[in-house]
C-alpha positions in Angstrom: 0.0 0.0 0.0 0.9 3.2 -0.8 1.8 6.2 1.3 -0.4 9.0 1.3 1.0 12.6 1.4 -0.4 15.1 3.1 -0.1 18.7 3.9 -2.4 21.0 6.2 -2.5 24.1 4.6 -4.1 25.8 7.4 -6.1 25.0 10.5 -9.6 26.2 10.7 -10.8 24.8 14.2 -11.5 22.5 16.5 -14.8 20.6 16.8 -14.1 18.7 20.1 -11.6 16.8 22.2 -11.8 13.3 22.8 -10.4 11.5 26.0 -7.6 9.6 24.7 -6.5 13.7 23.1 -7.6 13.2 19.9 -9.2 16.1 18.2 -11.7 16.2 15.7 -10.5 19.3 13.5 -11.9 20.9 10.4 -8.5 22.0 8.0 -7.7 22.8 4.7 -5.3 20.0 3.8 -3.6 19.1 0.3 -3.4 15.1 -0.2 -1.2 13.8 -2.5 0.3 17.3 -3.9 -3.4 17.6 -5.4 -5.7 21.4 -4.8 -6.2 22.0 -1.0 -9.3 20.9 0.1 -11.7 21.0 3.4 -11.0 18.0 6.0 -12.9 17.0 9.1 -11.8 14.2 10.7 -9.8 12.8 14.3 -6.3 13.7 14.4 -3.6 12.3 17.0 -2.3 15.4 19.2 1.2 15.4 17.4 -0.9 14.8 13.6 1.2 11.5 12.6 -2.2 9.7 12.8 -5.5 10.5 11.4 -8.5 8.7 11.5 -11.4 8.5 8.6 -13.1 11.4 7.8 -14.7 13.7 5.2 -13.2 15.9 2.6 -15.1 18.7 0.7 -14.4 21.0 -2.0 -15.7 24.5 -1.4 -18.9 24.3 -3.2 -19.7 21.2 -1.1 -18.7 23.0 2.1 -20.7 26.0 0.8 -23.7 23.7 0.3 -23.3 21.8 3.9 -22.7 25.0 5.6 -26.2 26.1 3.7 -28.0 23.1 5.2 -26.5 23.7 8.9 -27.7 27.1 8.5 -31.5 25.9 7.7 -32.1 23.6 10.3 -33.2 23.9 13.7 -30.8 23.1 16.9 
């Protein structure tokens, strides 16, 4: 398998904190040398280890953030 390449470009925030000190962070990243695009997923505290997660362009975050914005909390 493989080794996937990765690169946050920048860190946008911090959705919460789990016990073991993983965080589940949103972040522009650039995998594989490809365009940057939006992440959300667990990351270890030093970011050697990632767990699975979701990656959006900006039209799909656009559109999610859209849907978060229409519904009631």
């Amino acid at each position: 398998m493989s080794e996937i390449k990765y690169k946050i470009i920048k860190k946008i925030g911090i959705l919460s904190t789990s016990a073991s000190g993983w965080q589940k962070e949103l972040n522009l990243i650039s995998w594989n040398d490809r365009e940057p695009k939006y992440d959300l997923r667990d990351w270890s505290a030093d970011h050697e280890n990632m767990g699975k997660g979701v990656t959006l362009s900006k039209e799909e975050l656009s559109a999610l953030k859209e849907l978060l914005n229409s519904i009631e909390l």
